[in-house]
N, C-alpha and C positions, 0 to 999 in steps of 0.2 A: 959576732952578733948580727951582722949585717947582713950575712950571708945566711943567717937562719932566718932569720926575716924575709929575705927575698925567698928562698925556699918556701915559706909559707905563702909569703904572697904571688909568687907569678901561676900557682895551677887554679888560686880564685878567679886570677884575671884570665884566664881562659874557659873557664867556670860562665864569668857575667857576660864573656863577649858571646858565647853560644847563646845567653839566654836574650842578649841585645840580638842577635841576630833571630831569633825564635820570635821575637816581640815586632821587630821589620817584617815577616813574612806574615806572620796574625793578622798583623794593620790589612795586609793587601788580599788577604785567604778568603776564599767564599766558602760557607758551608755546599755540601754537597748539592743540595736541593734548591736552592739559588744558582749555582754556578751552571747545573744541569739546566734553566729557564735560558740563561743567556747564551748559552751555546746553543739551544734552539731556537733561539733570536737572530742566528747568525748563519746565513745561508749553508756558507762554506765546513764551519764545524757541525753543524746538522748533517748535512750528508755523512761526514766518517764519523759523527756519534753512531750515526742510526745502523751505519755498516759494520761497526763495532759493535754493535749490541748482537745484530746479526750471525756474527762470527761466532762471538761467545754463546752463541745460545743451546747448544750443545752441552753445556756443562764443561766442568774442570780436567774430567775424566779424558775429554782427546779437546784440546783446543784447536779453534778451528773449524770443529766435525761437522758445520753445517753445510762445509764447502767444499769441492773439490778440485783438484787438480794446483799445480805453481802456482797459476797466474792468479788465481782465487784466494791462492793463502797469502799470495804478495799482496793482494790489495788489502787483505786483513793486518798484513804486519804494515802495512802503509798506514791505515786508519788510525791506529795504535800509536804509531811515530807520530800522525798530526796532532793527536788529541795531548800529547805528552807537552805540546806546547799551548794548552787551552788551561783556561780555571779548572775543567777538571780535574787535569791529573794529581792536580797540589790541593783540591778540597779537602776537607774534614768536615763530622759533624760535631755536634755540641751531647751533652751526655745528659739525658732528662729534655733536648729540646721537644719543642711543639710535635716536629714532622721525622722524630729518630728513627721511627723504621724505614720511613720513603728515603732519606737519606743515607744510613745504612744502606739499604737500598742497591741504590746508586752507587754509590761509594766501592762496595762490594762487587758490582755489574762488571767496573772498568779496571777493578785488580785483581779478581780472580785469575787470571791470565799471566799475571807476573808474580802471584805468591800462592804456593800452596802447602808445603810443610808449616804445621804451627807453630814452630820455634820461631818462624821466619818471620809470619807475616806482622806487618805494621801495625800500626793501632790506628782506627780509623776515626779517635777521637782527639779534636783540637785541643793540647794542652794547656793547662788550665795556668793561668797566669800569674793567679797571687798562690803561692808553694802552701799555703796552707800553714804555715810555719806557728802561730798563731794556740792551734789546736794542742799543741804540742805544753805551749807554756802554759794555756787555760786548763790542762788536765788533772794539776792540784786543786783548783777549784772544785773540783767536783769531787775529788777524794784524795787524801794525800797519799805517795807511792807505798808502794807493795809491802815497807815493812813495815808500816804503821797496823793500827789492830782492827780499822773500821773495815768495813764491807763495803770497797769503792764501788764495785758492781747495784748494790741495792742504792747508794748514794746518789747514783747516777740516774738509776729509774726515777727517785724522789725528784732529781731535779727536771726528767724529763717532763714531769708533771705540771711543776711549775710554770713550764714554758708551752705557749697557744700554740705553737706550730709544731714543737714534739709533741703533743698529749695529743693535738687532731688526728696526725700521723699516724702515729703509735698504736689509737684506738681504731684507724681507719683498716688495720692490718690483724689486728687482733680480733676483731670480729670477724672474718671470713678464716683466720686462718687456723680458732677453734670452735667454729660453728661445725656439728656434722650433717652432712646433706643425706648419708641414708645409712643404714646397717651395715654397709660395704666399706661404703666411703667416710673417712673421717672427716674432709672438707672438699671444700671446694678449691684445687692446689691453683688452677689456672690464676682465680681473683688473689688465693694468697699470694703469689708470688707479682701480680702487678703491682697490691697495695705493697708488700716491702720495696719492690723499687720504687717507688713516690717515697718512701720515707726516707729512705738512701740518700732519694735526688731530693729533697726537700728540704728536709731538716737538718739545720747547722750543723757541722761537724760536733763541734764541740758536745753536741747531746747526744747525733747519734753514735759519734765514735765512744762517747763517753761511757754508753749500754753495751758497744759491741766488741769495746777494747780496753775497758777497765781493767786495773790490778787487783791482784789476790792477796792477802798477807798470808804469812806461814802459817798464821795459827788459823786461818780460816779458809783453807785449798778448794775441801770439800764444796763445802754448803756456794761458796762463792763464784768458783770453777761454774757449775751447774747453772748458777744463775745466768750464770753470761752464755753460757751452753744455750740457756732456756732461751736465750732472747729471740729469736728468729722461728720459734713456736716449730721446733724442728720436728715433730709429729708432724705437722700436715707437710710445712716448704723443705723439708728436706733426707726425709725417711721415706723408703719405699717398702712393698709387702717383701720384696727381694731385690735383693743389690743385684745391678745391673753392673755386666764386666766395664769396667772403667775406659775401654779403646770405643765399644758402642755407646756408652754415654756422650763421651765425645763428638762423636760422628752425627749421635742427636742434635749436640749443641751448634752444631756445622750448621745445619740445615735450615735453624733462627737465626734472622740477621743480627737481633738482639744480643745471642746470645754467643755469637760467634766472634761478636766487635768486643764483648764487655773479656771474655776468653783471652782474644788477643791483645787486647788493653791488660790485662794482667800477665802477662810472659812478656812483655817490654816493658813495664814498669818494676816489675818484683824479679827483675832477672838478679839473680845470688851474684857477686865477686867477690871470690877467697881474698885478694888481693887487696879488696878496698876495707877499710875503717870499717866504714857500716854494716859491711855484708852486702851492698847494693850497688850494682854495675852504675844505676845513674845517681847515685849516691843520694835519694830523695824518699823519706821515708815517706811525706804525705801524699806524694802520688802514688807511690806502693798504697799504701791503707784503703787511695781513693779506690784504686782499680778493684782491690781485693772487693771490698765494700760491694763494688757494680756487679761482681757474681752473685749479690745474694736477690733474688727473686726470680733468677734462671733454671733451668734444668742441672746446671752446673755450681750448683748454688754447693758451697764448702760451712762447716762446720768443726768447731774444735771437738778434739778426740777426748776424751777420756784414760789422758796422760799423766804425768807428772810434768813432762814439758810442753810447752806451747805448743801445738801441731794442731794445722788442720787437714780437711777434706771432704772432695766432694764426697757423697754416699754410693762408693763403687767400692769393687777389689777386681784384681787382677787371675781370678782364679776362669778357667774354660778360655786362654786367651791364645794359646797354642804358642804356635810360632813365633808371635808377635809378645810374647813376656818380657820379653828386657826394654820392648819400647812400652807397652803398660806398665812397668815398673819405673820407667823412664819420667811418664808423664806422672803418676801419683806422686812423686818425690819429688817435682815440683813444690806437691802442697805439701807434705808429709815434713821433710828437711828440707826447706825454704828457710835457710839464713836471714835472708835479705826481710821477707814478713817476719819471721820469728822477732827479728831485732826492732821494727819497726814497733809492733806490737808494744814489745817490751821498753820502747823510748816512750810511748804514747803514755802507755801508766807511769812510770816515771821523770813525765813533765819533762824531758831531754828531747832535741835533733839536732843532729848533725847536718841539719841543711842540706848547701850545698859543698860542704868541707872537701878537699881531696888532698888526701894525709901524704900520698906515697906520687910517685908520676905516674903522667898517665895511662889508664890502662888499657893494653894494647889488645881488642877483640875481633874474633873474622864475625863474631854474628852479625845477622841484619839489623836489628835491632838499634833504633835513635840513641846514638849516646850522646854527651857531653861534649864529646872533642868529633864527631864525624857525625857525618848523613848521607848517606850512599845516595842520590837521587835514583837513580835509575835503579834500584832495588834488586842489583846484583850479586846475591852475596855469593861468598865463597864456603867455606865449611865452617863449621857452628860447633865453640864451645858450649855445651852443656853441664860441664861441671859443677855440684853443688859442694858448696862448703858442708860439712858434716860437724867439724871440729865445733864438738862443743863449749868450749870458751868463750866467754864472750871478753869482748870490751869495757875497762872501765869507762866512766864516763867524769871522772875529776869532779865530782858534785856540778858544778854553773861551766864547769871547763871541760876540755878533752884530751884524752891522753893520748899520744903521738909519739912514733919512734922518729927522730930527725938523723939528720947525717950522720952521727955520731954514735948514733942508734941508742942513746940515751935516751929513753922514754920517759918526755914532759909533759906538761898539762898546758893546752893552747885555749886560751879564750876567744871563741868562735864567734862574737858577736862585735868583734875588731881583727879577728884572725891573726894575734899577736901572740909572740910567744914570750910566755911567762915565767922569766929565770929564777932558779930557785927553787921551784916547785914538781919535784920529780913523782913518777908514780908508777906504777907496774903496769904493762902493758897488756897483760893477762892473770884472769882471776885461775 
């Protein structure tokens, strides 16, 4: 018994010690665009910002290329090495702040240079400190889970209503994003997609997740499905006259600093692990929802399909993509078979999370990517599992408990809000 118990408990305590240590560096972290003012307060890191900037201004395509010869590009990898030790190189911005693009911005100026595959790169956004955890339990309020008969999705409009800061929102999106501006054009997509992101960034979880991540019941797929389809008024913010191939969609999203942070803020937050409980390398569903969520009022903005299972996607395919098809297929199957959102989605309707649970040890990954247990500082990775879990089974979830394989490989049901295990109470580990 003792030894199932410390089993449970020592990968929490490894668990809260990354997030005490994530909460020490927070304390001391400047946003981008502060950090950027006091390094040009400072004689010495002004000179190698400004020579940095210089270096990179070239683009991604040859770093460097504004300069030539050794001695030039030494002083470029000089400038680089001092700023590494400035509030720069550890800033982040905030998501909805005041100054998000100018800090993006920035942010993006000074790592371009160290990351350029999308799997790889960071998220340029300060993680968010209270887990959200909250949203999860508040979700039968607003409709009870999937098997019950009401229309949680209409449930949740109703109560968006109710509430002054979702009805402002909600309306402030809904008027530009079905107003038509001429014969041609069904809206105006640029205002649609700022006002959804104010709603995104605005409006408490609990409402907007409650519109954009409600449950279905069996008897009502159809009509229900759609609704929640509807909510992002996917005529104007997410349909185009022609699918755009999915590798140049991307490369659009590249070019917005917006849309490029909120991008990679979603492939480190929603990365799938077969391995883990969840489906989720950082085993966090609310900052999976968060990020997913930041895609919608971009060019990269995802919608659910018109499935029987949960899937989403941007408004691309992979078709004229030549050579490059198995990396287009690579990147759509992110959203397409996304365990890790699939499941997340799926806990939000049914009032469950798994927190910060980690059922099995820990998991051992080469990607760059912020986990749990590491933090590469210097942003060197090595090679990158991409792997998606496919396996459609999911996880019970022991109604208030969760189910776990322990040493024994007896699979029990652990009560996650004391992380104790609960003798006696066995349950199958797959449906």
């Amino acid at each position: 018994m003792i030894l199932t118990v410390l089993y449970v408990l020592l990968p929490l305590l490894d668990v809260l010690s990354y997030a005490e240590e994530n909460l020490r560096a927070g304390a001391t972290r400047l946003d981008c665009v502060r950090a950027s003012e006091q390094c040009l307060r400072e004689q010495a890191c002004s000179t190698k910002y400004r020579t940095m900037r210089q270096c990179v201004a070239g683009g991604k395509e040859s770093n460097f290329s504004m300069v030539a010869g050794q001695e030039a590009k030494d002083e470029c990898r000089s400038a680089m090495d001092a700023l590494k030790q400035s509030p720069l190189y550890n800033c982040r911005c905030k998501r909805g702040m005041k100054k998000e693009k100018n800090c993006l911005r920035i942010y993006w100026g000074i790592y371009q240079t160290l990351q350029g595959n999308d799997f790889l790169e960071d998220s340029p956004y300060e993680p968010v400190n209270s887990r959200l955890s909250d949203i999860f339990r508040l979700a039968p309020i607003i409709g009870e889970p999937a098997v019950a008969r009401e229309n949680n999705c209409l449930n949740a409009a109703k109560a968006c209503n109710l509430n002054d800061t979702c009805k402002k929102y909600r309306s402030a999106y809904i008027s530009p994003c079905t107003s038509r501006v001429s014969t041609a054009e069904v809206c105006n997509k640029r205002k649609c997609h700022k006002a959804l992101r104010q709603f995104f960034d605005k409006v408490p979880p609990k409402h907007s997740y409650g519109m954009l991540f409600c449950s279905c019941p069996l008897s009502d797929q159809t009509a229900c499905s759609e609704r929640r389809r509807q909510t992002i008024v996917p005529v104007c913010s997410y349909e185009e006259k022609q699918k755009p191939n999915c590798l140049e969609l991307q490369a659009s999203c590249k070019t917005n600093y917006i849309c490029r942070s909120r991008l990679a803020d979603f492939f480190v937050n929603c990365q799938p692990e077969p391995r883990s409980l969840s489906g989720c390398l950082k085993e966090n569903y609310a900052d999976c929802l968060l990020s997913y969520s930041g895609l919608i009022g971009t060019v990269m903005t995802a919608n659910y399909l018109r499935s029987p299972k949960i899937s989403v996607s941007p408004y691309c395919d992979c078709s004229n993509s030549g050579n490059n098809k198995d990396e287009c297929d690579k990147f759509t199957e992110f959203f397409t078979e996304n365990t890790c959102l699939r499941n997340a989605i799926q806990a939000f309707g049914n009032g469950t999370d798994v927190g910060v649970w980690q059922p099995m040890s820990p998991v051992q990954t080469t990607t760059s990517t912020t986990t749990p247990y590491q933090r590469n500082r210097e942003r060197n990775p090595n090679t990158l599992d991409n792997h998606i879990n496919t396996d459609p089974g999911i996880y019970h979830f022991c109604g208030s408990l969760q189910c776990v394989s322990l040493a024994g490989d007896t699979p029990v049901c652990v009560d996650p809000s004391v992380y104790l295990y609960v003798p006696a109470t066995l349950c199958p580990i797959r449906l």
